[in-house]
C-alpha positions in Angstrom: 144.2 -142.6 -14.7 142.4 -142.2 -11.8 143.1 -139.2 -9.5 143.0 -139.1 -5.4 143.2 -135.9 -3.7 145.1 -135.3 -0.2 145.6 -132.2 1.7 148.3 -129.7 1.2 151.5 -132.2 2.2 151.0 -135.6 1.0 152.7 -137.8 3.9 151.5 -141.5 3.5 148.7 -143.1 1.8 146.0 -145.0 4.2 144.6 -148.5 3.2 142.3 -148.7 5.8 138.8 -149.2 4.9 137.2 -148.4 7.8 138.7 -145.6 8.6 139.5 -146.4 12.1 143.8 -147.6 11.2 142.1 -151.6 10.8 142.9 -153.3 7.3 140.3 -154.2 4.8 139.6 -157.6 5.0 138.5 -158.8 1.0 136.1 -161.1 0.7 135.4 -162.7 3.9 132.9 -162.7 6.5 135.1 -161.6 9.0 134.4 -158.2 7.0 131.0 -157.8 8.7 132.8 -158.1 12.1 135.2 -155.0 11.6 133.4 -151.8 12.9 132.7 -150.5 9.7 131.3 -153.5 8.7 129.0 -153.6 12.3 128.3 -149.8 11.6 126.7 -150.8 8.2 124.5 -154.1 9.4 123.2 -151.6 11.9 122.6 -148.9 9.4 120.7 -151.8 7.0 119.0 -153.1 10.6 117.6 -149.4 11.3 116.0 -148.6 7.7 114.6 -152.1 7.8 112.9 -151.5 10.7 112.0 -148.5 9.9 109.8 -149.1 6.7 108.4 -152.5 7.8 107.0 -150.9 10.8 105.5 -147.5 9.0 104.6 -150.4 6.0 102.8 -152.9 8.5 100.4 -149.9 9.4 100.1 -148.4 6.0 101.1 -145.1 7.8 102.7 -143.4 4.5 99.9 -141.8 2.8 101.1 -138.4 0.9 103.7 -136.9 -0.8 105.4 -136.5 2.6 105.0 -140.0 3.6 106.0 -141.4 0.0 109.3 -139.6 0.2 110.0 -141.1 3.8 109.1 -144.9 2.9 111.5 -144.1 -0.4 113.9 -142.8 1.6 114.6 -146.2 4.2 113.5 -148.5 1.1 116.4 -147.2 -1.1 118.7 -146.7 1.7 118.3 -150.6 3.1 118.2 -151.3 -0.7 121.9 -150.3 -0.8 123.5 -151.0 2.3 122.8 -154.3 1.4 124.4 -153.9 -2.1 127.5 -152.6 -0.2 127.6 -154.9 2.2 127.4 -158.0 -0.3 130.1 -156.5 -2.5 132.1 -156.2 0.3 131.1 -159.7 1.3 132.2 -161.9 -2.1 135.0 -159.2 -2.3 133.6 -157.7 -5.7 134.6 -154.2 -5.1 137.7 -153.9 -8.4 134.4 -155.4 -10.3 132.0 -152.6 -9.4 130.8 -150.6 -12.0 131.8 -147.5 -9.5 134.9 -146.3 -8.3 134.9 -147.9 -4.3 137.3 -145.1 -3.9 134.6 -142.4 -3.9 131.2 -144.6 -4.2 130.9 -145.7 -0.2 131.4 -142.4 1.2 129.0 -140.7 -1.7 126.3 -143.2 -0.9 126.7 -142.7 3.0 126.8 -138.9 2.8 123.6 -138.7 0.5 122.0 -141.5 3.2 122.5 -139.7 6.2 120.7 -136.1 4.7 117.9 -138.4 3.0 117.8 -140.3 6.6 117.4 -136.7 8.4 115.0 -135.3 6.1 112.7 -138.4 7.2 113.3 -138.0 10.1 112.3 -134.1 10.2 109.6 -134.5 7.4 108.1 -137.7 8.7 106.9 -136.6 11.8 106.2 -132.9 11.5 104.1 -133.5 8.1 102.5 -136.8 8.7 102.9 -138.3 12.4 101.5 -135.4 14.1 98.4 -135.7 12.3 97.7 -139.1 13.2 95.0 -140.5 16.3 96.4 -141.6 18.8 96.9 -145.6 18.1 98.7 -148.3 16.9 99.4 -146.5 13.5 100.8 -143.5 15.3 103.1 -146.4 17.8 104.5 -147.4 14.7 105.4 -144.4 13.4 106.5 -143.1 16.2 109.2 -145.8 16.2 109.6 -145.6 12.6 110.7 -142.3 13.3 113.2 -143.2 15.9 115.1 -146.1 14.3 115.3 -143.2 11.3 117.5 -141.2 13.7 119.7 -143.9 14.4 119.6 -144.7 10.9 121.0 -141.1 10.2 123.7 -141.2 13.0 125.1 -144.4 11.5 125.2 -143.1 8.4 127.2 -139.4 9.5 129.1 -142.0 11.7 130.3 -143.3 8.7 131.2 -140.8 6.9 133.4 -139.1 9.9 135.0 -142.6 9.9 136.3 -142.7 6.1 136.3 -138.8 5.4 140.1 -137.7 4.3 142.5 -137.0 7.2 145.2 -134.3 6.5 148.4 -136.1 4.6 146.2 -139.0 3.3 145.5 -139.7 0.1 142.0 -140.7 -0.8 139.4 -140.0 -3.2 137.9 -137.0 -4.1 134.5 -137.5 -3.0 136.5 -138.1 0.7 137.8 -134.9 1.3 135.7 -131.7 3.0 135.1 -130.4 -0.9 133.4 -133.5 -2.2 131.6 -133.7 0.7 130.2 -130.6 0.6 128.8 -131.1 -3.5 127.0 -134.0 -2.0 125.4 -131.3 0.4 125.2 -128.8 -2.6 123.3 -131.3 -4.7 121.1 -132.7 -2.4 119.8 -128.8 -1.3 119.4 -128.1 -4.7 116.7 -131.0 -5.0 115.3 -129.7 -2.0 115.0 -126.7 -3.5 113.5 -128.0 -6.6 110.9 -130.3 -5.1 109.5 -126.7 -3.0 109.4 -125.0 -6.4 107.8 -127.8 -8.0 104.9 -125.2 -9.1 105.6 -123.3 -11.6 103.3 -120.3 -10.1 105.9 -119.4 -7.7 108.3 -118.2 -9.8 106.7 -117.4 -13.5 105.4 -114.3 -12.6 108.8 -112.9 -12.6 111.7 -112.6 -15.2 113.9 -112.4 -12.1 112.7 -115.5 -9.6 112.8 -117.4 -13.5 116.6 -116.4 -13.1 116.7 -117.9 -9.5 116.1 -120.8 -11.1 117.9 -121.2 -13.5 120.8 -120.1 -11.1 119.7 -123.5 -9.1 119.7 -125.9 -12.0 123.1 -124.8 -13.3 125.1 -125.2 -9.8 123.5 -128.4 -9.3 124.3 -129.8 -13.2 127.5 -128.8 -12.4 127.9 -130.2 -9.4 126.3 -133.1 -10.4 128.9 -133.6 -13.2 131.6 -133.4 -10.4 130.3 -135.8 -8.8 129.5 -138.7 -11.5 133.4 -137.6 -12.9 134.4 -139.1 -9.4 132.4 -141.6 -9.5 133.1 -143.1 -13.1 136.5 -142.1 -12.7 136.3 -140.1 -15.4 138.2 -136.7 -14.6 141.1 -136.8 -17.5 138.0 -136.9 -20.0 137.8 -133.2 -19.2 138.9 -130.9 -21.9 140.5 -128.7 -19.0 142.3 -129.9 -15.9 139.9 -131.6 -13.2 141.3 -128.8 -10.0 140.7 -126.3 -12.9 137.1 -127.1 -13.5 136.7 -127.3 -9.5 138.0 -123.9 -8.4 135.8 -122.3 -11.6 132.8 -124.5 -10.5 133.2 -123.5 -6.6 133.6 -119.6 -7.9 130.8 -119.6 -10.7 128.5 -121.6 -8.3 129.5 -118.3 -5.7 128.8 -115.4 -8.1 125.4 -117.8 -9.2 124.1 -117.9 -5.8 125.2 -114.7 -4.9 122.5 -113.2 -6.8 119.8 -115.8 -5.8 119.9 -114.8 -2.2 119.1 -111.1 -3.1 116.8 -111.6 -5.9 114.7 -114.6 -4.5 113.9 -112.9 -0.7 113.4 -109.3 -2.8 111.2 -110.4 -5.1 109.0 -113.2 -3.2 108.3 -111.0 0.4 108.7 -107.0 -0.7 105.5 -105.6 -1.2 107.2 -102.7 -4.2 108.2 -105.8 -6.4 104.6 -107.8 -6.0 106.0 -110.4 -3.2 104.0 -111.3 0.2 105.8 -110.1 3.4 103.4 -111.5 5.8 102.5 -115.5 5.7 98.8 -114.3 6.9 98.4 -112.5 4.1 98.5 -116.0 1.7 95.5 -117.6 1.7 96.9 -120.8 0.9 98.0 -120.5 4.5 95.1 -119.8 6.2 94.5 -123.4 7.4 96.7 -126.5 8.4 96.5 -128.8 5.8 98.1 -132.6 6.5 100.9 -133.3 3.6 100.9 -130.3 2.1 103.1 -127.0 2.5 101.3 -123.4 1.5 103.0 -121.4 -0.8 104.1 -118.8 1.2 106.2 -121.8 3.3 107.7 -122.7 0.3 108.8 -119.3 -0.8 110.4 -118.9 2.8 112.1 -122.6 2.5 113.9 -121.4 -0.8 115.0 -118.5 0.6 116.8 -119.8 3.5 118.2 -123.4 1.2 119.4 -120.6 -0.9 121.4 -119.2 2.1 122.7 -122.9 3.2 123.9 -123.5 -0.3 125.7 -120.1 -1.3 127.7 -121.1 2.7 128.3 -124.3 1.3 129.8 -123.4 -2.4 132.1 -120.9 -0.1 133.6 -123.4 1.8 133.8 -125.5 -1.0 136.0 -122.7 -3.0 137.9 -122.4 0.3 138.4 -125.7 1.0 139.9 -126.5 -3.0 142.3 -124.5 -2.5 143.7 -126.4 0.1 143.9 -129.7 -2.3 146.8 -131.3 -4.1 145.9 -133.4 -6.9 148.2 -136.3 -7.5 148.1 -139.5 -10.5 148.2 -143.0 -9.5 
């Protein structure tokens, strides 16, 4: 059975789609007419844009630039998905639960949208002549923003309301492991070399500390997602509240390790970014070490705020069958 989470006093039960009190219209055109339906064409419109202008220049050399053209591919890859389900009114044959898979998707596209739109230009635009290369990406850069505001549009538009009941991934708790998860592979992709941390039995820890919460996390969400929360040997609010907490105590021991270890001179770290040579000059598409090891520290803080609303915000849940 599948299992929808409200706020503290269930009151009535919302079939809106769009979040804006409008019904779902199944398997019609008219669907693309509603305003969620207009939000998304403009959402697929915007990361269009965006990579065929950036791809018409060839102006996504580098890691940096990689990520960004993934980034609008993937996202215009499935707005359209959602928006042909919608369309042909396939959404009880999805292989995901349309309870919790739209508002997933358009949480994890607005923070991949932002990061574009904050990587994009600080790591690749600046560094480009003054042209018709840096025109386009300039304006690739700027439909990416829109991109991201229709995306966080979206999500304020279908996120739970209190007395509704929805799907996990809805309320302020599912919303926030999206967030959790998608730090955490931030987090991995600035410790992608091993020489940051292997030095040190303790940053090894820190490490370990960020895999586990995001596994975990991880599992929460594809649970939702598959609608597979009774397979759980314990109760699915159970494994929640001792995810939220053990993700707590984890983290809680990251953001004093990782900052000790990395910048105090007594346990071998670098306190000043002049004193790392791999900082010494600006290098296009690349981020010194020393940048890296401040960009943990400071993920580490978002994430331990985020995993202490989340334990918060649980609390406030009431788990019902239908």
């Amino acid at each position: 059975m599948p299992v929808t989470v409200t706020r503290t006093t269930v009151t009535t039960t919302m079939s809106s789609s769009s979040g804006l009190g409008s019904p779902a219209i199944v398997g019609s055109p008219r669907a693309l007419t509603q305003p969620l339906g207009l939000l998304r064409l403009l959402q697929l419109l915007c990361t269009c844009v965006a990579f065929s202008l950036v791809a018409s220049v060839g102006a996504w050399t580098g890691i940096m630039g990689n990520w960004s053209m993934f980034t609008w591919c993937f996202c215009f890859s499935v707005t359209l998905i959602i928006l042909m389900v919608e369309l042909c009114g396939l959404q009880s044959r999805f292989p995901l639960s349309w309870r919790n898979f739209p508002i997933t998707y358009a949480c994890y596209a607005a923070l991949f949208c932002l990061s574009a739109s904050i990587i994009y230009p600080t790591t690749y635009v600046q560094f480009l002549s003054h042209g018709r290369s840096r025109d386009h990406a300039i304006a690739a850069t700027a439909f990416s923003c829109i991109a991201c505001v229709a995306y966080a549009t979206e999500v304020a538009w279908t996120r739970a309301r209190p007395g509704e009941i929805t799907g996990y991934m809805a309320t302020v708790p599912g919303l926030l492991k999206v967030l959790e998860t998608f730090v955490a592979c931030i987090i991995f992709a600035f410790i992608s070399s091993p020489s940051l941390y292997q030095h040190q039995p303790a940053l090894e820890w820190c490490v370990a500390v960020y895999s586990i919460c995001f596994i975990l996390a991880a599992v929460a969400i594809l649970l939702n997602l598959g609608d597979c929360t009774n397979m759980l040997p314990i109760s699915f609010p159970s494994f929640l509240s001792g995810l939220a907490l053990l993700s707590v105590l984890l983290y809680a021991t990251a953001i004093v390790l990782w900052p000790l270890y990395q910048f105090s001179e007594k346990h071998g770290g670098q306190p000043r970014r002049s004193g790392d040579a791999s900082c010494s000059a600006r290098h296009t598409y690349y981020v010194c070490a020393w940048d890296c090891r401040l960009a943990v520290a400071i993920l580490t803080a978002i994430n331990l705020l985020a995993y202490l609303a989340d334990l918060v915000y649980s609390a406030r849940l009431v788990f019902v069958r239908v």
